[in-house]
VMD Tcl script that draws the C-alpha trace (Angstrom):
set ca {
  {0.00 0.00 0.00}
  {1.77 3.09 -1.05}
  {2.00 6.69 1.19}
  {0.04 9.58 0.25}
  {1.22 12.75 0.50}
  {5.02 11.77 -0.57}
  {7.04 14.77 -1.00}
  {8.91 15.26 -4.35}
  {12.39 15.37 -3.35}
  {11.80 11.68 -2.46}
  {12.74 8.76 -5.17}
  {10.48 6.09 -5.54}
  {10.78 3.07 -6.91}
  {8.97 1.18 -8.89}
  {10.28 -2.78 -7.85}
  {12.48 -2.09 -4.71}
  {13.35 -5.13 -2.87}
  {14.93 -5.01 0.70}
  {16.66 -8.17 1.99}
  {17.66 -9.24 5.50}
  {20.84 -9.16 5.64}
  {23.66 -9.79 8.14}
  {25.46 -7.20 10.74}
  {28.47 -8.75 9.48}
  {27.97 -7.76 6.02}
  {29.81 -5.07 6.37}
  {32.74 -5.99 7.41}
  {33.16 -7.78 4.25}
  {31.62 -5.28 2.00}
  {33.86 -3.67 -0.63}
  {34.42 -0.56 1.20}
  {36.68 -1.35 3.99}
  {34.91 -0.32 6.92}
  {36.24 -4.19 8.07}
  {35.06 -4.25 11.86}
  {33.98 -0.43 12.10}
  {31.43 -1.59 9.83}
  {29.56 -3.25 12.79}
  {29.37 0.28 14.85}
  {28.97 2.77 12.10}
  {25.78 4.86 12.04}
  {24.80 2.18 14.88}
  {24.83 0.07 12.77}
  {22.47 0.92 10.78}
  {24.09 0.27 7.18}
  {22.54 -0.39 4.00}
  {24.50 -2.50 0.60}
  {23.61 -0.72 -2.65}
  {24.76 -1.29 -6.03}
  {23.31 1.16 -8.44}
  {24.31 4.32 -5.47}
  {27.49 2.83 -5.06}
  {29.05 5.11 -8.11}
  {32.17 2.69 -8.07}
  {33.31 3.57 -5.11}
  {32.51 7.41 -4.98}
  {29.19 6.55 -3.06}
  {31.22 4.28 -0.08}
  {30.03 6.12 3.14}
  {26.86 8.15 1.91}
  {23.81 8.75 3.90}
  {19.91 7.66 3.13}
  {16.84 7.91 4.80}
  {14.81 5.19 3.57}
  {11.50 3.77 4.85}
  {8.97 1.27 3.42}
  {5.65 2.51 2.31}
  {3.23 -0.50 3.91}
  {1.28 2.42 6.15}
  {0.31 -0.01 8.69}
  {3.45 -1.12 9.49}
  {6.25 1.25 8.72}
  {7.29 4.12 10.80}
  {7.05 7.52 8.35}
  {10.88 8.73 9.01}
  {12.29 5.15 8.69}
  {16.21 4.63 9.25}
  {19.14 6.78 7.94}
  {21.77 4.08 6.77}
  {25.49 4.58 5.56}
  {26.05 2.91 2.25}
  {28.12 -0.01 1.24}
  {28.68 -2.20 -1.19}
  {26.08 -5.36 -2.08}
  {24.11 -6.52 -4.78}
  {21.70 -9.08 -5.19}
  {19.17 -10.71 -7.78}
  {16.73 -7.71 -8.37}
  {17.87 -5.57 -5.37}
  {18.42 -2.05 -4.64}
  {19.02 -2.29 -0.85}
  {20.06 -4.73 1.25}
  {19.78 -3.82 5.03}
  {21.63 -4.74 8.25}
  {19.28 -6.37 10.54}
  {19.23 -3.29 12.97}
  {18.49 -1.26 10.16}
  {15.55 -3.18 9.00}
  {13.57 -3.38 11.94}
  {14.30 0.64 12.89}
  {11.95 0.72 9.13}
  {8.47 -0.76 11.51}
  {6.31 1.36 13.80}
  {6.53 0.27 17.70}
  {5.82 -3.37 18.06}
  {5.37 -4.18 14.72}
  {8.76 -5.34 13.51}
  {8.60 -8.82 13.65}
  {5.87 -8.58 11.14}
  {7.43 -6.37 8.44}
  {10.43 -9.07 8.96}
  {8.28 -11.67 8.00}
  {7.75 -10.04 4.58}
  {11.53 -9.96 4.09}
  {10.78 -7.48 0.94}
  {9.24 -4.18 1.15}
  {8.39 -1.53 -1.44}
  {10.89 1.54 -0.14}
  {11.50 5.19 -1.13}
  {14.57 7.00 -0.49}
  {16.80 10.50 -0.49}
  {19.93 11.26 0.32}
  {20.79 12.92 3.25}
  {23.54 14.79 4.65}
  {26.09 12.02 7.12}
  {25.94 12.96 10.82}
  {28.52 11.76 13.72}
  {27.75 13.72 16.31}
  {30.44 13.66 19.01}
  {32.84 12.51 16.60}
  {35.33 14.17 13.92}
  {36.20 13.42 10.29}
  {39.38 11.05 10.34}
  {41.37 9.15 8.82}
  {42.35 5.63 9.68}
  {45.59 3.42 8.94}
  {43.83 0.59 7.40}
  {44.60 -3.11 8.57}
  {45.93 -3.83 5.25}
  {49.22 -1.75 5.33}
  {52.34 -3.68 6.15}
  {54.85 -0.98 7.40}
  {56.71 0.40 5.16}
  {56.11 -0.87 2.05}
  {52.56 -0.01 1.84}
  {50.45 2.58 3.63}
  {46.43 2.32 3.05}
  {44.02 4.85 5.18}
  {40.58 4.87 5.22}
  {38.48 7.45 5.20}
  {35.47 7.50 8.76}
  {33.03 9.61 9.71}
  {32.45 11.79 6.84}
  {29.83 14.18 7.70}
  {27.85 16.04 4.75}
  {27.10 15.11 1.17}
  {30.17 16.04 -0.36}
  {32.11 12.92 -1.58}
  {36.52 12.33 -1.34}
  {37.79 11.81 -5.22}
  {41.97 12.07 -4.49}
  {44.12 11.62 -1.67}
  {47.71 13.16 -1.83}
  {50.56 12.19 0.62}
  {54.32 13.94 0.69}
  {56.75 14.14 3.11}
  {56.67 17.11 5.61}
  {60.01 18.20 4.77}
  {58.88 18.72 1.17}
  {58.44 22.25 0.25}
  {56.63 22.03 -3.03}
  {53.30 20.90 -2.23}
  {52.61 19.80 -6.53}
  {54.85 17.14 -5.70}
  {52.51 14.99 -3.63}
  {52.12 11.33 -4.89}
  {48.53 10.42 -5.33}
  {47.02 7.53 -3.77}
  {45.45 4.76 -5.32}
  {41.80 3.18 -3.97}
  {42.59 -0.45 -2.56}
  {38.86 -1.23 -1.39}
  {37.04 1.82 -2.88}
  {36.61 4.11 0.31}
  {40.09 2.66 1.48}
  {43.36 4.65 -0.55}
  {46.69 3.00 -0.58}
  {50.04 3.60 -1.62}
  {52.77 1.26 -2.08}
  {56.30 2.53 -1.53}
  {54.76 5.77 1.13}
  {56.92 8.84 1.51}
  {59.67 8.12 5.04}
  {59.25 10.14 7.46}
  {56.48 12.04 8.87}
  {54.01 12.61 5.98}
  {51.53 15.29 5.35}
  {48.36 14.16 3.83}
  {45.16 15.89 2.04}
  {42.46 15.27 -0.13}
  {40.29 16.62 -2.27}
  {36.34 16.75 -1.83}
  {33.89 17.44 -5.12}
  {29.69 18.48 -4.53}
  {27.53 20.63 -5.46}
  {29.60 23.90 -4.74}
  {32.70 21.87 -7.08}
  {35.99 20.81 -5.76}
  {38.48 21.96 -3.35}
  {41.31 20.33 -1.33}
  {41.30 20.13 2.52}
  {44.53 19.83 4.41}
  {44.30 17.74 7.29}
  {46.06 18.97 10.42}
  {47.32 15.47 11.70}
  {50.78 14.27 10.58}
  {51.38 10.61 10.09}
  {54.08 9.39 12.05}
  {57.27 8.25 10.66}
  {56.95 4.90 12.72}
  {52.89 5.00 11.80}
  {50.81 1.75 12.81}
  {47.97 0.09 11.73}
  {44.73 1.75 13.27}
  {46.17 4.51 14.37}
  {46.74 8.59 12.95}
}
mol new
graphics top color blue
foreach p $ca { graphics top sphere $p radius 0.5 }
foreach p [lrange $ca 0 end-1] q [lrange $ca 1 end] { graphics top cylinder $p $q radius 0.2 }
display resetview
């Protein structure tokens, strides 16, 4: 049963199908998020395929809810997006997620129709009590290869480049560019020594611009940490 009164800035569509998925989806998904992908968002996380943009859409925000008036709550869920497709799916939800789509004491029966007719919008990404960052990725092996990965990214504006040079380098066009490893994850084999400088660049509506990040990476960096 569809919901009247829709407003237009949300997308419809025609065939959605949601599937229950697993909280451990994510940590397998092809963004990196690896364990964070359990406690992002609270876990509320939803796979897409046709939003994931090959990579660009890795960490963007949508409120979503189902359109069975009876049963689903009129805000639904904000999720972060990962990767995940499936046979004739748009979304595919994290368990926490899903049930966060039913009014009070009515998830267990939206569950047991396992697909649901949705409509969605992006949204801007909020963290509160927590700051953009970076993280050393678990797949860097120090110091042949560095790869950082990008968490809590607030807003609608997406990363496209990440540029790394050593602090001691005065010309700032001589930055190496990192390549993506896991799509939201950048890596670089061979990283600058030393204590390295790092930015990136950020493209949405307003265009692109580059944003220096105050932290250094240590010469002696680690996984996990920055």
């Amino acid at each position: 049963m569809g919901r009247t009164g829709v407003t237009p800035w949300w997308i419809q569509i025609q065939t959605p199908i949601f599937k229950f998925g697993s909280d451990s989806d994510t940590e397998r998904g092809a963004c990196g998020y690896s364990e964070f992908g359990k406690t992002i968002n609270r876990g509320n996380v939803g796979a897409v395929s046709r939003l994931y943009r090959n990579g660009t859409g890795c960490g963007a925000c949508y409120q979503v809810r189902c359109t069975h008036v009876q049963l689903c709550r009129d805000n639904g869920v904000t999720i972060v997006a990962d990767y995940g497709e499936g046979d004739h799916t748009d979304f595919i939800l994290s368990p926490s997620a899903f049930v966060k789509l039913a009014r009070p004491n009515m998830a267990l029966e939206l569950v047991a129709y396992g697909v649901v007719d949705i409509e969605y919008r992006r949204v801007p990404c909020q963290y509160p009590g927590n700051n953009f960052m970076f993280k050393i990725h678990e797949h860097s092996r120090f110091p042949t290869c560095l790869a950082l990965i990008n968490l809590y990214q607030s807003g609608q504006r997406v990363i496209v480049a990440v540029e790394l040079w050593q602090v001691r380098r005065i010309a700032r066009s001589g930055g190496e560019c990192v390549g993506h490893l896991a799509q939201s994850v950048w890596d670089m084999p061979d990283p600058p020594k030393g204590l390295i400088n790092i930015r990136f660049q950020v493209s949405g509506v307003d265009g692109e611009t580059w944003i220096l990040l105050s932290n250094i990476i240590p010469g002696d960096w680690k996984t996990g940490c920055l």
